[in-house]
The first five atom37 places (N, CA, C, CB, O) and aatype in JSON, in Angstrom:
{
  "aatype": [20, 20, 20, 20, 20, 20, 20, 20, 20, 20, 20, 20, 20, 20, 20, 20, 20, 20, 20, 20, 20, 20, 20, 20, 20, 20, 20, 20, 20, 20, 20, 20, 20, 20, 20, 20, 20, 20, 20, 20, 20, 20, 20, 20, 20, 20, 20, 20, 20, 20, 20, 20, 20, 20, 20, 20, 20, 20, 20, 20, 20, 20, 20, 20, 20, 20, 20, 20, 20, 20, 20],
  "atom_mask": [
    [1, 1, 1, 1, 1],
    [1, 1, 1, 1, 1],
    [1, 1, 1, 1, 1],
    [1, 1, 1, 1, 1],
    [1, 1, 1, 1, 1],
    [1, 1, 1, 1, 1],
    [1, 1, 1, 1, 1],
    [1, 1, 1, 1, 1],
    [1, 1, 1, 1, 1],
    [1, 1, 1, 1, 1],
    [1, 1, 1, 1, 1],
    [1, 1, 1, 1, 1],
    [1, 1, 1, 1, 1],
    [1, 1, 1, 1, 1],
    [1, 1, 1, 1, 1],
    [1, 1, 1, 1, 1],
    [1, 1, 1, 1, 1],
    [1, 1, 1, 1, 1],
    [1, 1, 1, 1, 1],
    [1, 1, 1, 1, 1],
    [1, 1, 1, 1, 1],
    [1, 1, 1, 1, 1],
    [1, 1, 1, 1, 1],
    [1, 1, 1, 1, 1],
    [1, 1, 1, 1, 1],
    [1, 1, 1, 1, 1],
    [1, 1, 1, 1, 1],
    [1, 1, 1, 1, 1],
    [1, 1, 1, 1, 1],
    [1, 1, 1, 1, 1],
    [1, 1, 1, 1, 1],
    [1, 1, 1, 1, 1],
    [1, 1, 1, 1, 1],
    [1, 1, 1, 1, 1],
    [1, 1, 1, 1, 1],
    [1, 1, 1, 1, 1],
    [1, 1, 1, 1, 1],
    [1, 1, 1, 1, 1],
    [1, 1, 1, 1, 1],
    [1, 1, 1, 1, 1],
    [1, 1, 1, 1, 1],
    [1, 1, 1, 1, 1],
    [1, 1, 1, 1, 1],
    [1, 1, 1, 1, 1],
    [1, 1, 1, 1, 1],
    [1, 1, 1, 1, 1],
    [1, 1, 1, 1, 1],
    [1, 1, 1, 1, 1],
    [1, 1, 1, 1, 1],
    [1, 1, 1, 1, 1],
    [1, 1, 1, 1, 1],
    [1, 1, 1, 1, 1],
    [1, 1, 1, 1, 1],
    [1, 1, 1, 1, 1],
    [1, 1, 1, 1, 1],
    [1, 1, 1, 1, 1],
    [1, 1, 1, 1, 1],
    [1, 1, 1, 1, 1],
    [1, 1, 1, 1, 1],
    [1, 1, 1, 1, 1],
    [1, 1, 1, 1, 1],
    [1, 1, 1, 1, 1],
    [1, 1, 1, 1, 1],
    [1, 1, 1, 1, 1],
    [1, 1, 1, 1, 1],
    [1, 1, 1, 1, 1],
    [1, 1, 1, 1, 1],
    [1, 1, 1, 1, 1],
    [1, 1, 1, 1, 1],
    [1, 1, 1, 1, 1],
    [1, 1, 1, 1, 1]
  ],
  "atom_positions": [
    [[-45.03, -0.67, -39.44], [-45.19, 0.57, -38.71], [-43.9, 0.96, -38.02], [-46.33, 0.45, -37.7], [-43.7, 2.16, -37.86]],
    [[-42.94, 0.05, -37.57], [-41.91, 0.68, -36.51], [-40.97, 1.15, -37.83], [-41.07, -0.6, -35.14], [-40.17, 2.07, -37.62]],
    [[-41.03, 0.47, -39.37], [-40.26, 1.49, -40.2], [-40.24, 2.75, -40.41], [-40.32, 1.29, -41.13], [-39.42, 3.33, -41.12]],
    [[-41.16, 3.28, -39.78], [-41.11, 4.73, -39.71], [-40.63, 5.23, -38.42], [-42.42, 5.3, -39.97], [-40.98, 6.4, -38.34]],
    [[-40.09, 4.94, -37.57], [-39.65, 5.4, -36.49], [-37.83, 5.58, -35.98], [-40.41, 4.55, -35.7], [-37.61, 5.2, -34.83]],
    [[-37.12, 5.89, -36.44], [-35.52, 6.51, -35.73], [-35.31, 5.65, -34.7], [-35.47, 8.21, -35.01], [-35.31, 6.13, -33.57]],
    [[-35.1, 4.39, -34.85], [-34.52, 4.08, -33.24], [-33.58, 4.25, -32.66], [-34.44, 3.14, -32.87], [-33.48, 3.45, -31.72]],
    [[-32.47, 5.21, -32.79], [-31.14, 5.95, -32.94], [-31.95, 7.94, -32.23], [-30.43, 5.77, -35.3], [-31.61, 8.74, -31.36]],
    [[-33.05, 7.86, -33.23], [-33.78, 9.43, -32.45], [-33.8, 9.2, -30.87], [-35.73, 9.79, -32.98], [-33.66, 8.15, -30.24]],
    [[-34.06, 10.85, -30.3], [-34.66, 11.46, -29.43], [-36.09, 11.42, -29.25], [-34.32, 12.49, -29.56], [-36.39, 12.47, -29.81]],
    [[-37.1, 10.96, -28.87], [-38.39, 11.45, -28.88], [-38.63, 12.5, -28.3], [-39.16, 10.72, -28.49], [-39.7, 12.16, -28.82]],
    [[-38.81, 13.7, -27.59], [-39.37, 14.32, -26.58], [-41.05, 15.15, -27.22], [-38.06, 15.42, -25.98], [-41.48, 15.44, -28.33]],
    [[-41.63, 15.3, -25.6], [-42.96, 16.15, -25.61], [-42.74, 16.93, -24.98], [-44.16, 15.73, -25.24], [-42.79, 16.9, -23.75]],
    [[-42.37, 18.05, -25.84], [-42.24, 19.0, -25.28], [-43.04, 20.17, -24.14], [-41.99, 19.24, -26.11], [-42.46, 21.12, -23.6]],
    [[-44.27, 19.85, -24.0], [-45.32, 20.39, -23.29], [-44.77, 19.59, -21.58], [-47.07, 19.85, -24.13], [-45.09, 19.94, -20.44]],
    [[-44.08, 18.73, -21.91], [-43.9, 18.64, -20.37], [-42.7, 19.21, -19.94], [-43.91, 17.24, -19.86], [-42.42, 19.19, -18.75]],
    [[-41.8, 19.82, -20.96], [-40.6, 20.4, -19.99], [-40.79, 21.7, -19.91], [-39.12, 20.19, -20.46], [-41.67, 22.25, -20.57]],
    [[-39.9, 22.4, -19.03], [-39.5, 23.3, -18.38], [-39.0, 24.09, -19.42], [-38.69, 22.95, -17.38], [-38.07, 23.67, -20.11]],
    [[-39.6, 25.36, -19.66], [-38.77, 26.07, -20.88], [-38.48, 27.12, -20.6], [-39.31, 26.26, -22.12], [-39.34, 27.87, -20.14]],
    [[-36.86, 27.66, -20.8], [-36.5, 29.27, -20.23], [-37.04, 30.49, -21.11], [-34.78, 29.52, -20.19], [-36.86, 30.3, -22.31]],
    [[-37.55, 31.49, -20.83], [-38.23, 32.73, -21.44], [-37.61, 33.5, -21.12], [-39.45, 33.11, -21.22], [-37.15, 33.5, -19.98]],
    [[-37.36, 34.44, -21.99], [-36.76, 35.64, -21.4], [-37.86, 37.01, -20.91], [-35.7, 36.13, -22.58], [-38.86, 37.2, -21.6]],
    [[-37.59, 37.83, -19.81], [-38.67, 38.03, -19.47], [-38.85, 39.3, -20.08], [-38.87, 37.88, -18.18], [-37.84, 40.0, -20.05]],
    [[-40.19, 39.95, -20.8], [-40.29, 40.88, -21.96], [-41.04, 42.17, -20.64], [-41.53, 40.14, -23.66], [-40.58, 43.2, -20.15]],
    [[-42.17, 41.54, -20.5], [-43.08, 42.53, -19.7], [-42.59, 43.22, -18.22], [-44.38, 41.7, -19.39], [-43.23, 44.13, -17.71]],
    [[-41.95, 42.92, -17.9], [-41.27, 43.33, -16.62], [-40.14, 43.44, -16.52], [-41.42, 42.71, -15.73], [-39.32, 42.58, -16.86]],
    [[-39.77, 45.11, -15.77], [-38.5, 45.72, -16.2], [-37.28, 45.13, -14.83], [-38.78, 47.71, -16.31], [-37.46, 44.19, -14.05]],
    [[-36.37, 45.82, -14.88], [-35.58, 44.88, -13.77], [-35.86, 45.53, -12.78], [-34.01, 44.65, -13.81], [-34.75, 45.61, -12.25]],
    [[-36.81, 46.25, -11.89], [-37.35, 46.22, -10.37], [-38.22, 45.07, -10.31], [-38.19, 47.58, -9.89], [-38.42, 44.62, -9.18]],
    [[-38.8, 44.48, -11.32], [-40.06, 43.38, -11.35], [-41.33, 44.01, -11.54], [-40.23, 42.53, -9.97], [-42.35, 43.43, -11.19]],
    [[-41.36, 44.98, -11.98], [-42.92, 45.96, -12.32], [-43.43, 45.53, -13.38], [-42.85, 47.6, -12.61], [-42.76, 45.07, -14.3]],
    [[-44.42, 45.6, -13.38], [-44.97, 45.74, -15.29], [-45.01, 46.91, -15.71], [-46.52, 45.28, -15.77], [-45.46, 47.92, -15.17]],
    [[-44.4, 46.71, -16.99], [-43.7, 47.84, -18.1], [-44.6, 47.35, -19.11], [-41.84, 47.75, -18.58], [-44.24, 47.42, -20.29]],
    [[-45.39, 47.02, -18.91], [-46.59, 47.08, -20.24], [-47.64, 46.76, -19.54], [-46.47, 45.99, -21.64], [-47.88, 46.19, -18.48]],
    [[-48.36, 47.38, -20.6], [-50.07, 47.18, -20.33], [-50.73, 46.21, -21.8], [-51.01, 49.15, -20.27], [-50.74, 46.8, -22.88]],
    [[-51.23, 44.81, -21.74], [-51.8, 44.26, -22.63], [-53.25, 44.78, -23.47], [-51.89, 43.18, -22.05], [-53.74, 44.5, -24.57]],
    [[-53.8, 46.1, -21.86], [-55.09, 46.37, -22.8], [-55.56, 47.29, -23.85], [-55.9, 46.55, -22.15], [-56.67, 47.12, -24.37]],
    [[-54.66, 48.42, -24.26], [-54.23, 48.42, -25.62], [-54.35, 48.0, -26.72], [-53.58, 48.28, -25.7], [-54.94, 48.4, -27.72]],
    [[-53.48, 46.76, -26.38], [-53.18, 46.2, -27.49], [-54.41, 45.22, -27.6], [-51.74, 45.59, -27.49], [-54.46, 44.76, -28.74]],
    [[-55.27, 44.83, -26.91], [-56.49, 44.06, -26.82], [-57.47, 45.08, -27.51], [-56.92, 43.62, -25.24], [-58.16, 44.66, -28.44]],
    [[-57.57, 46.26, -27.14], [-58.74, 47.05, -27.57], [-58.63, 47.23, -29.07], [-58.82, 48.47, -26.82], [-59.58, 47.2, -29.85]],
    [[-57.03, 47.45, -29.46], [-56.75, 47.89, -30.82], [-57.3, 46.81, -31.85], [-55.16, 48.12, -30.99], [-58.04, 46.86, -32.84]],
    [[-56.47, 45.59, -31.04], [-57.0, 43.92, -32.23], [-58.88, 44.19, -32.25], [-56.5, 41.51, -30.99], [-59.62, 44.33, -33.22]],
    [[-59.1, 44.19, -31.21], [-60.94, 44.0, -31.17], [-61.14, 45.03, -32.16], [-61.97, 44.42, -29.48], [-61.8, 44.68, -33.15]],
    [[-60.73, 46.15, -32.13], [-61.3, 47.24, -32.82], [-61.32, 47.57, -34.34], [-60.79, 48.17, -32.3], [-62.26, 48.1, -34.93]],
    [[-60.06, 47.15, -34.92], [-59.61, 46.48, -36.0], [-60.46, 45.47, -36.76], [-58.55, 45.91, -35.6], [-61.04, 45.6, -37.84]],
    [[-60.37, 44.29, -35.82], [-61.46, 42.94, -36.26], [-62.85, 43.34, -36.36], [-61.51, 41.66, -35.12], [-63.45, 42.95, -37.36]],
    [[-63.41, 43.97, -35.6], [-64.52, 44.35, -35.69], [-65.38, 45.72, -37.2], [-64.42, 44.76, -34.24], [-66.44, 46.16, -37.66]],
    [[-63.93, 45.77, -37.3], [-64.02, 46.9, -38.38], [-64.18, 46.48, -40.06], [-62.62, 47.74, -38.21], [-64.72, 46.88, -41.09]],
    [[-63.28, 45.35, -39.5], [-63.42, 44.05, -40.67], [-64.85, 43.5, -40.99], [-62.59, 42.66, -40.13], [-65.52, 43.13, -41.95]],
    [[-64.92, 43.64, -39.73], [-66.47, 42.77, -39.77], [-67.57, 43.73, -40.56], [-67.17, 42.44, -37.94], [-68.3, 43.73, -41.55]],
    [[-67.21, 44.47, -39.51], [-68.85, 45.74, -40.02], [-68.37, 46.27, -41.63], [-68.99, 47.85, -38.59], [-69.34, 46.72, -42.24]],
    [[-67.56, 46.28, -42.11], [-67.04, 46.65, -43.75], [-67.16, 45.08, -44.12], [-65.1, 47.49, -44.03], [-66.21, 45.05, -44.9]],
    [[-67.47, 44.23, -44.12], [-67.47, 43.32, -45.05], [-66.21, 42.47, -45.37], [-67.86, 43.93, -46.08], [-66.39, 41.41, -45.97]],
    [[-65.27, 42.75, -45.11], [-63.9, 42.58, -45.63], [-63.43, 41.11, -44.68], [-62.83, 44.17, -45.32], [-62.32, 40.6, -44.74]],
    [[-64.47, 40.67, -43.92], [-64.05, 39.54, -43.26], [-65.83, 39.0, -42.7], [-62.68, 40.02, -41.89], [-66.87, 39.66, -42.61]],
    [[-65.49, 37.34, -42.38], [-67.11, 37.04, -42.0], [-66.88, 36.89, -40.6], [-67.93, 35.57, -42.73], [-65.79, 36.95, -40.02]],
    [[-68.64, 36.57, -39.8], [-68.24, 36.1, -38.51], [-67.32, 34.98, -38.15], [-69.26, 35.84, -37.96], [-66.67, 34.64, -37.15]],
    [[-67.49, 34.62, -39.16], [-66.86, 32.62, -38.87], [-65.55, 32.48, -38.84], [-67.21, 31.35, -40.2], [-65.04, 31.38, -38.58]],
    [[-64.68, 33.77, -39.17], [-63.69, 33.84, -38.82], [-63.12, 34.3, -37.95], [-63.37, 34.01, -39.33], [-62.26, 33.71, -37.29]],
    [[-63.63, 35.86, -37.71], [-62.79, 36.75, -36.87], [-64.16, 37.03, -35.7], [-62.03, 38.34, -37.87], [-63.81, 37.84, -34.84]],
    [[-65.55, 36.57, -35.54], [-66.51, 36.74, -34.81], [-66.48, 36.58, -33.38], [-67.28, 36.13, -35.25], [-66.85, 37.24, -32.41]],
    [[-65.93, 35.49, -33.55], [-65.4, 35.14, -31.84], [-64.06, 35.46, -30.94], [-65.32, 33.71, -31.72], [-63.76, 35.1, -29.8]],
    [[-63.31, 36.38, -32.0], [-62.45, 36.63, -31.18], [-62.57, 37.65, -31.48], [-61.37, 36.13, -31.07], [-61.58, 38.25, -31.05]],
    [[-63.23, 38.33, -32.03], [-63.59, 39.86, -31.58], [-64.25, 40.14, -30.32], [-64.49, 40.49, -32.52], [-63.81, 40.89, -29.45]],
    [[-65.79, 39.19, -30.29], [-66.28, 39.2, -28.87], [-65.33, 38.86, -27.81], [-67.35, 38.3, -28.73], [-65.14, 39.64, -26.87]],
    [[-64.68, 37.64, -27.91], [-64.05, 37.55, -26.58], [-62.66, 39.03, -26.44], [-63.28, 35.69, -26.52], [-62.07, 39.29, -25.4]],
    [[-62.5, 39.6, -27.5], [-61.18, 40.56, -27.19], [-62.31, 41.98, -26.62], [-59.88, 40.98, -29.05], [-61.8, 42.84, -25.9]],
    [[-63.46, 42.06, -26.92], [-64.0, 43.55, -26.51], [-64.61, 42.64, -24.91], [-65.58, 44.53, -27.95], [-65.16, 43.18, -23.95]],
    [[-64.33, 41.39, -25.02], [-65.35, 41.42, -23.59], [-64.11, 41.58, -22.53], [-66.49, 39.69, -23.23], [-64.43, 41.88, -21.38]],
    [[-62.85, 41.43, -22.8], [-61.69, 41.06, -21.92], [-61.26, 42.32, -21.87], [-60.6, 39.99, -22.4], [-60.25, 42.6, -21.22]]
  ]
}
């Protein structure tokens, strides 16, 4: 088993560090310059459209249609 392992590598987990973002939603006073619910209503509305035409099942797109029209 340790033949598979780099002992010369880096390991890291990344979920524990600190990661820089650049910031998208907020303009340089610090406001929000977007609105997410839009773009929430559009996906739900879309998916749901899928749904009711056939072109997709619940088991895929069912639950995140509900949770995007309930949010």
């Amino acid at each position: 088993m340790s033949e598979a392992f780099d002992e010369d590598a880096i390991y890291r987990w990344s979920a524990t560090e600190k990661w820089e973002y650049r910031t998208v939603f907020y303009n340089l006073d610090g406001e929000l310059d977007a609105s997410p619910r839009p773009d929430f209503y559009a996906a739900a509305k879309a998916s749901v459209g899928r749904l009711a035409s056939g072109k997709t099942v619940a088991e895929e797109e069912g639950m995140a249609a509900l949770f995007l029209f309930r949010h």
